[in-house]
C-alpha positions in Angstrom: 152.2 113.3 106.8 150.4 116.4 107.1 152.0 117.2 103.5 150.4 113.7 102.1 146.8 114.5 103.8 146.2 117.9 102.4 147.7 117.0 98.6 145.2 114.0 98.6 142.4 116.0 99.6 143.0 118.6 97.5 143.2 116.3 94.0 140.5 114.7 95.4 138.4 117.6 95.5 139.3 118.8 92.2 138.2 115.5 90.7 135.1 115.6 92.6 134.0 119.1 91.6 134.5 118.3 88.3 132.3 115.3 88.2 130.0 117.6 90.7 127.2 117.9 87.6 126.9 113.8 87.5 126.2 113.4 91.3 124.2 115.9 92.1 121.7 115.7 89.3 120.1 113.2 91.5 119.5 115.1 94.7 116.9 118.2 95.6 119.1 120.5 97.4 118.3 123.3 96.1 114.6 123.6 97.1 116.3 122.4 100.9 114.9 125.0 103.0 118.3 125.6 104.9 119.9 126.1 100.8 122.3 128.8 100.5 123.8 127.8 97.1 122.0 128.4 93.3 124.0 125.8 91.3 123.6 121.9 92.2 127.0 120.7 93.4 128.1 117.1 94.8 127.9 117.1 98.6 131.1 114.4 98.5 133.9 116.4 100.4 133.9 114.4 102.6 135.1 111.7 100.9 138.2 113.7 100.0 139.0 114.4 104.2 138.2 111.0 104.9 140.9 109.8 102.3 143.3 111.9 103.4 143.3 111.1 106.8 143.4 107.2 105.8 146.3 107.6 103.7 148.2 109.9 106.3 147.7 107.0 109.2 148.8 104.4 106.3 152.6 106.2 106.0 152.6 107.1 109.6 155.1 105.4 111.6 153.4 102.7 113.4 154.5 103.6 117.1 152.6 107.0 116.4 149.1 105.8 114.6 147.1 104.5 117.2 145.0 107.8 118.0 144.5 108.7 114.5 143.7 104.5 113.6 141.3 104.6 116.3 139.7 107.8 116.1 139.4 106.6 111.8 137.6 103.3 112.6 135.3 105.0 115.7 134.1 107.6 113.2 133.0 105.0 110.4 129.0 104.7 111.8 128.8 108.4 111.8 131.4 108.5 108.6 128.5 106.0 106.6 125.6 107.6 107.6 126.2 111.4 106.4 127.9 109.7 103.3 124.7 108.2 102.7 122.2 111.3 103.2 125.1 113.0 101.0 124.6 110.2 98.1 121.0 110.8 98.0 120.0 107.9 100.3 116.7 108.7 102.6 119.2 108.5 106.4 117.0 110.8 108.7 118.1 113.0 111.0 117.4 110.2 113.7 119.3 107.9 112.0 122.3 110.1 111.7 122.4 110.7 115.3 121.4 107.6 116.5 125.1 106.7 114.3 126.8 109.8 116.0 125.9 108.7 119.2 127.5 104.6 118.2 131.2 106.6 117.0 130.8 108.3 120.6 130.2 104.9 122.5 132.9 103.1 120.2 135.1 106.2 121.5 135.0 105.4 125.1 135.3 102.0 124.5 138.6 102.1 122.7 140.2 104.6 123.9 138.6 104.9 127.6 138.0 108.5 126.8 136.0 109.9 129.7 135.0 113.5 130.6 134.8 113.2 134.5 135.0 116.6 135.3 133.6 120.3 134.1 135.7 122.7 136.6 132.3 123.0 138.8 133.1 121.9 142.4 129.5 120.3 142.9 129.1 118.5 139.7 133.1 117.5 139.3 131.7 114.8 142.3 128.7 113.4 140.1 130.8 113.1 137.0 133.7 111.4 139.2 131.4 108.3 138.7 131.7 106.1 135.6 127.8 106.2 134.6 127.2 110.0 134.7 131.2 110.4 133.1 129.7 108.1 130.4 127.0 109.6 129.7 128.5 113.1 129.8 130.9 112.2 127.4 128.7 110.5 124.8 126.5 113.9 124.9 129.5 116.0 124.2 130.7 114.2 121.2 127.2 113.7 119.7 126.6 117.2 120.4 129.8 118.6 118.5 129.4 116.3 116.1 125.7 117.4 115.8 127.2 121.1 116.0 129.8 120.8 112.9 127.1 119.9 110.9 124.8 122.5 111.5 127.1 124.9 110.7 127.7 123.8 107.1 125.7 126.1 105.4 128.0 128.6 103.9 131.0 128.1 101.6 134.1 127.9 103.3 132.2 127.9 106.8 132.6 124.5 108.3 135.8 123.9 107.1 137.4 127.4 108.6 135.5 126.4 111.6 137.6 123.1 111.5 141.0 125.1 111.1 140.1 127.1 113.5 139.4 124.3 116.2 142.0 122.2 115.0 144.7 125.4 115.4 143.0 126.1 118.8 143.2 122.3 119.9 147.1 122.3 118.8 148.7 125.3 120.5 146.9 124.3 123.4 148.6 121.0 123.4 152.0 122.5 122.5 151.7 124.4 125.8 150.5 121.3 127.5 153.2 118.4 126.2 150.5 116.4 124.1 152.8 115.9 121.3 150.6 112.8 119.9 147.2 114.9 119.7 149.2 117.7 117.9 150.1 115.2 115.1 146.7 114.1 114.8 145.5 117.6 114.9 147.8 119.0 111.4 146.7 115.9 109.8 143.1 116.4 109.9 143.8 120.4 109.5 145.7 119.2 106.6 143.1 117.2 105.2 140.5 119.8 105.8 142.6 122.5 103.8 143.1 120.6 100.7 139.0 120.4 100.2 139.1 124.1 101.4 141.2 125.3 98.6 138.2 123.7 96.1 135.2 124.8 98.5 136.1 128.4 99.0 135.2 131.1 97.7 133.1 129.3 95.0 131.5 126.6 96.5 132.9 123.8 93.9 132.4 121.0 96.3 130.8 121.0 99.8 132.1 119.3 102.4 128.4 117.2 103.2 127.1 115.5 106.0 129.9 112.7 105.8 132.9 115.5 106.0 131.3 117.9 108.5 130.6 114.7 111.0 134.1 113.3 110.5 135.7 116.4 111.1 133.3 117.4 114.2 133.8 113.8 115.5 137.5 113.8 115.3 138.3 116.9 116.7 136.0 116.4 119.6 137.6 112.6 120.1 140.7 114.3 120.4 139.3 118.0 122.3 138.4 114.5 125.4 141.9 113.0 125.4 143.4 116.2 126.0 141.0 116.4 128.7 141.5 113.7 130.0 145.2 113.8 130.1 145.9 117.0 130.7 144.2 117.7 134.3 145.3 121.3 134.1 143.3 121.9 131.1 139.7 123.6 131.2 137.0 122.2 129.9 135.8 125.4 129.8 139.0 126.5 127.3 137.8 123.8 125.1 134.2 125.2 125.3 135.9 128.4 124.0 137.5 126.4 121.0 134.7 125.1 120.0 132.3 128.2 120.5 130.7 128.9 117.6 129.1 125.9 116.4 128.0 125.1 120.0 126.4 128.1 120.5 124.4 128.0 116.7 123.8 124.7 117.7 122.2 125.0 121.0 120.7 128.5 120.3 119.1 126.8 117.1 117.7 124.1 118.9 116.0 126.3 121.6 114.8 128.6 119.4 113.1 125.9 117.4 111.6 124.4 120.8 110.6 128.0 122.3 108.6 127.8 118.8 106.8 124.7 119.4 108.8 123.1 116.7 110.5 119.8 116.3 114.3 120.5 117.2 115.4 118.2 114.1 113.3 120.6 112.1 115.8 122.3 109.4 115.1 125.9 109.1 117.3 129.3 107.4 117.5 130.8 110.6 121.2 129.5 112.0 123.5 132.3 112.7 125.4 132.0 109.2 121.4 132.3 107.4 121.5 135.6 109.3 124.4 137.0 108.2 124.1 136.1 104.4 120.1 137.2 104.2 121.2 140.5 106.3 123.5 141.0 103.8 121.6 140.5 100.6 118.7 142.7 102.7 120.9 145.8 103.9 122.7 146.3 100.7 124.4 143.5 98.0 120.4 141.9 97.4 119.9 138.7 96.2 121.5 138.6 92.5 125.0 139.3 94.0 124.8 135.7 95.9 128.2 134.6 94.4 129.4 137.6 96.3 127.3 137.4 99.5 128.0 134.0 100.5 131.9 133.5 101.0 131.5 137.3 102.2 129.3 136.3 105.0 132.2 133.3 105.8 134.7 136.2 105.9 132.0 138.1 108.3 131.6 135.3 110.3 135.5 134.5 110.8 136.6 137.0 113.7 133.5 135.7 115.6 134.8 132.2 115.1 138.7 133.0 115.9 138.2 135.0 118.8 136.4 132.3 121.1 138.9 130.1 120.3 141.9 132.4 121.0 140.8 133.1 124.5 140.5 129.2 124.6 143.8 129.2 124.2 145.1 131.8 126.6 142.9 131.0 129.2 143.1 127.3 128.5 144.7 126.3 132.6 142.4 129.0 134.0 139.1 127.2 134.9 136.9 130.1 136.4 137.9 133.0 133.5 137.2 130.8 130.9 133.6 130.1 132.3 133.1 133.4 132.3 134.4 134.2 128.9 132.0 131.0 127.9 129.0 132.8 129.3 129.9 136.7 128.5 130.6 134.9 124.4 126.3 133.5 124.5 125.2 136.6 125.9 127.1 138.5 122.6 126.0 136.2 120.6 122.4 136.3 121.1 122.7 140.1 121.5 124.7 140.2 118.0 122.1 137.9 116.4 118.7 139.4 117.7 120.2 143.1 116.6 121.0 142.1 112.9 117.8 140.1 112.6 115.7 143.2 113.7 117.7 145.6 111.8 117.1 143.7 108.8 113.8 143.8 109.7 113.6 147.0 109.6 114.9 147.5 106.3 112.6 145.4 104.8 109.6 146.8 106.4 111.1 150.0 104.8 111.4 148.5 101.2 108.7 146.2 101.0 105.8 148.0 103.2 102.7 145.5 103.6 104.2 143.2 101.6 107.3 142.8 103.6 105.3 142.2 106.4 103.3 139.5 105.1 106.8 137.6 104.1 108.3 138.3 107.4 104.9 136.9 108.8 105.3 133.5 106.8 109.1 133.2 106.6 108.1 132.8 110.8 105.7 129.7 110.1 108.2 128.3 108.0 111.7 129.3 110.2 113.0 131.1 107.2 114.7 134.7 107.3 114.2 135.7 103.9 112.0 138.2 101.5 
């Protein structure tokens, strides 16, 4: 099945990309302030994942398709509304969420997936009752959701970050007997792959709105049945697996409110913005952007992998992987404040007064660029 998933996506892709000029001449992505890419370039990945997974749970055998039906049909408000913003339709951020937040509540209805504990003796009793469990659980899966998207801004980036959660989520239920999420879990890594060989390195395709909520919403679906029925599992370890596009996520989002700025606001200044423009600024510059841009995915991959691994070691050992969760923010916030201000630096050095006046307005406008 896993075989069927990724070929699918793959041809998929390549037939996508090439028609890539037709779709896109439509759209304004290039003059996005978030942009990172030079050519226009069809935003329909997603379409490609989605089909894949569809056709895998079509030749799946029937005792063994339930999760991956389910999780397929939960994900289609979320699914319709990125494929939308991706086609050139006007779906606001508010919309988009309001549809993330309708998969998570079709979640818990179907499958009863509940998150009613967090491995904190005082809270564990709160989330013990259905309300706050359902609530909890509704913010975690609109949050990842929310998270995988935000993330999508490089080539290559959001869809490694799905591997790499996906490979997490698996070996951890290997070790912990959940045989049906591991199925689920190569099927959607398969998917994922077969776009990945078109996205990366040169950004053929991109995976959209559409494939980074699918692929966000699936894997956390799945990241709250393990929960759920694995008790020895952290929620911590899963923390771990998913660190990176949580921590961009709620870093961005506090950033933007410690500004006095709308937290929906889209700005260049996610962790992955940083990288790139640090590169372009310390050394490669802006013409070498074909280079820079899969380079800064390749940067950005032992920062994704490692999280995850210690998810996976630590994944039965509650208090460790708390601490590892909160010792992983403090280096990331560390990491990101010292590249921004050494890349700062530099371009005070190039540019003189004129680099301070950009760096002054790339500010108003949440932008990291000269």
């Amino acid at each position: 099945m896993a075989q069927i998933a990724l070929s699918i996506s793959f041809f998929l892709s390549v037939i996508l990309a090439i028609l890539s000029q037709m779709q896109s001449r439509n759209r304004d992505d290039l003059r996005a302030v978030q942009a990172c890419h030079a050519n226009p370039t069809s935003r329909l990945g997603g379409l490609a994942v989605a089909l894949g997974l569809i056709v895998a749970w079509l030749v799946f055998p029937v005792a063994q398709s339930h999760l991956l039906m389910g999780l397929i049909l939960c994900a289609l408000p979320v699914f319709a509304a990125g494929l939308g913003e991706d086609a050139g339709w006007p779906v606001g951020p508010i919309w988009r969420l309001a549809a993330s937040v309708c998969s998570s509540f079709l979640v818990i209805m179907v499958f009863g997936a509940a998150i009613t504990r967090l491995g904190v003796g005082p809270l564990d009793g709160i989330f013990a009752f259905p309300l706050p469990s359902l609530f909890l659980t509704a913010l975690v899966l609109t949050g990842v959701t929310q998270a995988f998207n935000m993330v999508d801004g490089l080539h290559g980036l959001c869809g490694f970050a799905s591997l790499i959660a996906g490979g997490a989520l698996a070996l951890i239920g290997l070790k912990s007997g959940q045989d049906q999420a591991v199925q689920a879990l190569w099927i959607v890594m398969a998917a994922v792959g077969g776009f990945l060989m078109v996205n990366f390195p040169r950004g053929l395709l991109f995976l959209g709105d559409a494939g980074a909520y699918l692929t966000g919403f699936v894997l956390a679906c799945i990241a709250v049945k393990m929960l759920q029925e694995q008790p020895d599992l952290s929620p911590w370890a899963v923390v771990l697996v998913f660190f990176w596009p949580l921590a961009d996520m709620v870093f961005a989002v506090a950033r933007r409110l410690g500004q006095r700025r709308s937290a929906f606001r889209a700005d260049k200044m996610h962790g992955h913005h940083v990288v790139l423009r640090s590169l372009e600024i310390l050394g490669l510059g802006k013409k070498w952007g074909v280079v820079s841009n899969p380079l800064a995915t390749l940067i950005l991959l032992p920062a994704m992998i490692g999280p995850a691994a210690l998810g996976v070691i630590f994944w039965n050992q509650n208090g460790r992987a708390c601490a590892l969760v909160v010792a992983a923010m403090i280096c990331f916030v560390l990491a990101y404040r010292s590249l921004v201000a050494a890349a700062k630096r530099r371009s005070l050095g190039l540019f003189g007064d004129a680099g301070r006046g950009a760096l002054k307005q790339s500010r108003k406008v949440g932008r990291f660029s000269l």
